[in-house]
C-alpha atoms as one frame of an Amber mdcrd trajectory, in Angstrom:
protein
 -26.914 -24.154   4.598 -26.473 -25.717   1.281 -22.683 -25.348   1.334 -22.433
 -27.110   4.094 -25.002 -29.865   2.717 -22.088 -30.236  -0.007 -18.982 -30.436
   1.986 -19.975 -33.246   4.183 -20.162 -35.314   1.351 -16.772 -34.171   0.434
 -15.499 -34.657   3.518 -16.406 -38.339   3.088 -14.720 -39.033   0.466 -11.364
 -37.861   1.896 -11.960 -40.233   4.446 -12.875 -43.043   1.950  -9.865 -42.080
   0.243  -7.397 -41.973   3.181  -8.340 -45.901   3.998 -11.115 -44.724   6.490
 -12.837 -48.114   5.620 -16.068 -47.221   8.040 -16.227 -43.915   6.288 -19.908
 -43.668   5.394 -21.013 -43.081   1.725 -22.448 -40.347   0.211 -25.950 -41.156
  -0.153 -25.815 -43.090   3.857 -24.318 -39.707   5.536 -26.218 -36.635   3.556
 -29.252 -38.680   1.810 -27.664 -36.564  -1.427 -27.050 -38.971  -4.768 -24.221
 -38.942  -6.890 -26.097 -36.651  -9.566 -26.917 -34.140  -6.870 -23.365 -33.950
  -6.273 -22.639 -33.100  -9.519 -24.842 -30.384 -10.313 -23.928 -27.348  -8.864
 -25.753 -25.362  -6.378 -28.011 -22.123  -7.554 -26.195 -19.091  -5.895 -29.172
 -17.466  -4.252 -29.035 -13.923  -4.909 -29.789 -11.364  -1.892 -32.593  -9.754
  -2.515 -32.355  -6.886   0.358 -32.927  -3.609  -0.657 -31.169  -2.105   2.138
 -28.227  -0.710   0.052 -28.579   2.710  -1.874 -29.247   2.540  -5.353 -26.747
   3.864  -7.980 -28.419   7.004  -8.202 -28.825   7.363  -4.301 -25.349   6.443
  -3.904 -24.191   9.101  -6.220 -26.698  11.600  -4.921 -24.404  11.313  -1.029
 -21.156  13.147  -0.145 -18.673  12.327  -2.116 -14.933  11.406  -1.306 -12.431
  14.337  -2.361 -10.318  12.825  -5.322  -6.803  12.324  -4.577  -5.596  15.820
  -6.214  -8.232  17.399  -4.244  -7.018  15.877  -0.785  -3.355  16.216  -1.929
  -1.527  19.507  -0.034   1.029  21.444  -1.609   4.147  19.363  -1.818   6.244
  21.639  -1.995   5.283  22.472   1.492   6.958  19.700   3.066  10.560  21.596
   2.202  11.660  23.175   5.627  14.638  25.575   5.495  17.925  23.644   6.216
  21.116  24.428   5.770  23.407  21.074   5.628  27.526  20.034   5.052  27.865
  16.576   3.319  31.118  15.070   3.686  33.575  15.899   0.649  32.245  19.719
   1.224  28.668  19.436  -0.863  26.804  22.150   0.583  22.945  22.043   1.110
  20.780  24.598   1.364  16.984  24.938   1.124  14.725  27.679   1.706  11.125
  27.153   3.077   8.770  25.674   0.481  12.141  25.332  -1.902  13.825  25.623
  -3.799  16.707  22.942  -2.741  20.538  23.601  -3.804  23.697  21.201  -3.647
  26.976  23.150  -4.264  25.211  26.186  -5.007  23.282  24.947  -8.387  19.513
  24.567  -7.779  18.467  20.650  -7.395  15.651  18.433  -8.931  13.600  17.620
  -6.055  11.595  14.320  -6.049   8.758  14.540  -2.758   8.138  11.051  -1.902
   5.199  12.319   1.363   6.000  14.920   3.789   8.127  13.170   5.977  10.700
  12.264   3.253  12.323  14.085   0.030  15.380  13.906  -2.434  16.815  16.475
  -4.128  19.955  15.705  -7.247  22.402  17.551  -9.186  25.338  17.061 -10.790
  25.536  13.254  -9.494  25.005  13.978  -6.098  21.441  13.029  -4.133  20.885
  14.380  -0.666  17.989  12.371   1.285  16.148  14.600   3.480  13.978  12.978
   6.067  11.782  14.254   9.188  11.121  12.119  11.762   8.250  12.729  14.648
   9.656  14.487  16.460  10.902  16.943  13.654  14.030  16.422  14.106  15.592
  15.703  10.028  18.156  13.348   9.191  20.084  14.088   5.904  22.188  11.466
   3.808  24.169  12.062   0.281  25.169   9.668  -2.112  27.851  10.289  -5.196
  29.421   9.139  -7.883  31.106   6.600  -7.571  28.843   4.633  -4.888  30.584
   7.616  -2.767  28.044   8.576   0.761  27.370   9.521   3.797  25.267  11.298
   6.894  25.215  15.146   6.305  26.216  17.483   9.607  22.900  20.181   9.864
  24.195  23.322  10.601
Protein backbone atom coordinates (compact mmCIF):
# COMPACT_ATOMS: atom_id res chain seq x y z
CA UNK A 1 0.00 0.00 0.00
CA UNK A 2 2.60 2.54 0.66
CA UNK A 3 4.17 2.19 -2.79
CA UNK A 4 1.36 2.98 -4.29
CA UNK A 5 0.72 6.02 -1.75
CA UNK A 6 4.14 7.25 -3.43
CA UNK A 7 3.59 6.81 -7.06
CA UNK A 8 0.46 8.77 -7.33
CA UNK A 9 2.24 11.64 -6.35
CA UNK A 10 4.73 10.85 -8.97
CA UNK A 11 2.41 10.34 -11.36
CA UNK A 12 1.35 13.96 -10.82
CA UNK A 13 4.09 15.46 -11.46
CA UNK A 14 4.53 13.90 -14.94
CA UNK A 15 1.38 15.34 -15.65
CA UNK A 16 2.36 18.79 -14.21
CA UNK A 17 5.33 18.44 -16.21
CA UNK A 18 3.79 17.41 -19.57
CA UNK A 19 1.56 20.87 -19.51
CA UNK A 20 -1.37 18.95 -17.76
CA UNK A 21 -2.30 22.43 -16.27
CA UNK A 22 -5.43 20.81 -14.12
CA UNK A 23 -3.00 18.23 -12.90
CA UNK A 24 -3.62 18.27 -9.15
CA UNK A 25 -0.70 18.88 -6.67
CA UNK A 26 0.84 16.76 -4.44
CA UNK A 27 -0.47 17.63 -1.19
CA UNK A 28 -4.47 18.19 -3.08
CA UNK A 29 -4.34 14.45 -4.67
CA UNK A 30 -2.48 12.17 -1.79
CA UNK A 31 -2.77 14.65 1.40
CA UNK A 32 1.30 13.68 1.43
CA UNK A 33 3.74 17.03 1.84
CA UNK A 34 6.72 17.69 0.05
CA UNK A 35 8.97 16.36 3.07
CA UNK A 36 7.03 13.12 3.11
CA UNK A 37 7.99 12.76 -0.35
CA UNK A 38 11.35 12.99 0.32
CA UNK A 39 11.95 10.66 2.98
CA UNK A 40 11.95 7.32 1.97
CA UNK A 41 9.64 4.64 2.95
CA UNK A 42 10.71 1.94 5.87
CA UNK A 43 10.89 -1.46 3.95
CA UNK A 44 8.75 -3.53 6.26
CA UNK A 45 10.41 -6.68 6.82
CA UNK A 46 8.24 -10.07 6.69
CA UNK A 47 8.14 -11.40 9.69
CA UNK A 48 6.58 -15.04 8.74
CA UNK A 49 8.19 -17.82 10.06
CA UNK A 50 6.90 -20.13 7.57
CA UNK A 51 10.30 -20.78 5.84
CA UNK A 52 12.84 -23.41 7.32
CA UNK A 53 15.54 -22.14 9.23
CA UNK A 54 19.21 -22.55 8.10
CA UNK A 55 19.66 -25.46 10.10
CA UNK A 56 16.21 -27.05 9.04
CA UNK A 57 16.98 -26.29 5.59
CA UNK A 58 20.24 -28.07 5.74
CA UNK A 59 18.84 -30.86 7.85
CA UNK A 60 16.29 -31.82 4.24
CA UNK A 61 17.36 -33.83 1.15
CA UNK A 62 19.82 -32.42 -0.48
CA UNK A 63 20.34 -31.79 -4.33
CA UNK A 64 23.11 -34.22 -5.86
CA UNK A 65 26.09 -31.84 -6.86
CA UNK A 66 26.69 -31.59 -10.43
CA UNK A 67 29.62 -34.38 -10.48
CA UNK A 68 27.32 -36.51 -8.61
CA UNK A 69 24.36 -36.17 -11.23
CA UNK A 70 26.91 -36.11 -14.11
CA UNK A 71 26.96 -39.83 -16.10
CA UNK A 72 29.91 -41.15 -17.60
CA UNK A 73 30.73 -39.11 -20.64
CA UNK A 74 32.39 -41.20 -22.21
CA UNK A 75 29.22 -43.10 -22.55
CA UNK A 76 27.71 -40.97 -25.03
CA UNK A 77 30.45 -42.48 -27.77
CA UNK A 78 28.38 -45.06 -29.88
CA UNK A 79 30.39 -47.29 -32.26
CA UNK A 80 30.50 -45.68 -35.79
CA UNK A 81 32.40 -46.27 -38.45
CA UNK A 82 32.45 -43.04 -40.91
CA UNK A 83 34.29 -41.85 -44.60
CA UNK A 84 34.91 -38.02 -44.68
CA UNK A 85 35.45 -36.70 -47.99
CA UNK A 86 39.32 -36.51 -48.99
CA UNK A 87 39.41 -40.32 -47.51
CA UNK A 88 39.71 -39.40 -43.48
CA UNK A 89 38.50 -42.44 -41.98
CA UNK A 90 36.47 -42.52 -38.66
CA UNK A 91 36.14 -45.03 -36.45
CA UNK A 92 34.93 -45.28 -32.84
CA UNK A 93 34.33 -48.08 -30.64
CA UNK A 94 31.55 -48.02 -27.93
CA UNK A 95 32.43 -45.80 -24.97
CA UNK A 96 35.74 -44.71 -27.20
CA UNK A 97 38.15 -44.38 -27.99
CA UNK A 98 37.59 -42.16 -31.36
CA UNK A 99 40.24 -42.44 -34.39
CA UNK A 100 40.66 -40.20 -37.65
CA UNK A 101 43.08 -41.84 -40.18
CA UNK A 102 43.91 -44.49 -37.90
CA UNK A 103 45.71 -42.24 -35.00
CA UNK A 104 43.57 -42.09 -31.82
CA UNK A 105 41.67 -38.50 -31.50
CA UNK A 106 41.23 -35.92 -28.61
CA UNK A 107 37.67 -36.07 -27.92
CA UNK A 108 35.90 -32.95 -26.49
CA UNK A 109 31.97 -34.22 -25.11
CA UNK A 110 29.96 -31.19 -25.30
CA UNK A 111 26.32 -33.44 -23.69
CA UNK A 112 25.30 -36.67 -25.02
CA UNK A 113 23.73 -35.70 -28.02
CA UNK A 114 26.86 -33.97 -29.46
CA UNK A 115 30.84 -34.66 -29.49
CA UNK A 116 34.15 -33.70 -31.39
CA UNK A 117 36.95 -35.59 -31.74
CA UNK A 118 40.68 -33.86 -33.53
CA UNK A 119 43.88 -34.98 -34.81
CA UNK A 120 46.31 -34.00 -36.96
CA UNK A 121 44.14 -30.80 -38.10
CA UNK A 122 41.19 -32.57 -38.81
CA UNK A 123 37.79 -32.31 -36.41
CA UNK A 124 34.95 -34.69 -37.05
CA UNK A 125 31.51 -33.42 -35.38
CA UNK A 126 29.52 -36.24 -34.25
CA UNK A 127 25.93 -35.53 -33.44
CA UNK A 128 22.72 -37.74 -32.45
CA UNK A 129 19.59 -36.54 -33.09
CA UNK A 130 16.12 -38.05 -31.47
CA UNK A 131 15.62 -40.29 -33.23
CA UNK A 132 19.27 -41.72 -33.00
CA UNK A 133 19.98 -41.36 -36.11
CA UNK A 134 23.93 -39.37 -36.08
CA UNK A 135 24.99 -36.86 -38.41
CA UNK A 136 28.84 -36.51 -38.84
CA UNK A 137 30.73 -33.35 -40.30
CA UNK A 138 34.76 -32.79 -40.70
CA UNK A 139 36.53 -29.75 -41.01
CA UNK A 140 40.46 -29.35 -42.22
CA UNK A 141 43.09 -27.40 -42.79
CA UNK A 142 42.74 -25.09 -44.76
CA UNK A 143 38.93 -24.08 -43.95
CA UNK A 144 38.66 -27.58 -45.98
CA UNK A 145 34.86 -29.62 -44.87
CA UNK A 146 32.23 -31.49 -45.29
CA UNK A 147 29.22 -34.16 -44.31
CA UNK A 148 30.84 -37.63 -43.56
CA UNK A 149 29.06 -40.89 -45.44
CA UNK A 150 28.31 -43.54 -42.17
CA UNK A 151 29.10 -46.75 -43.24
Amino acid sequence: MRAHKALVPLCYVLLAACGQADAPTTSEATGVTASEMAAPAPIEEDTATDAPSASEASSETSMPTPSAAKADPQASIAQLDATCPGGIEVHADEGGPVRLGGKQAKVNISNEQYYEASADGVTVSVSTNADETRDVSYTGPGRDHGISTIR
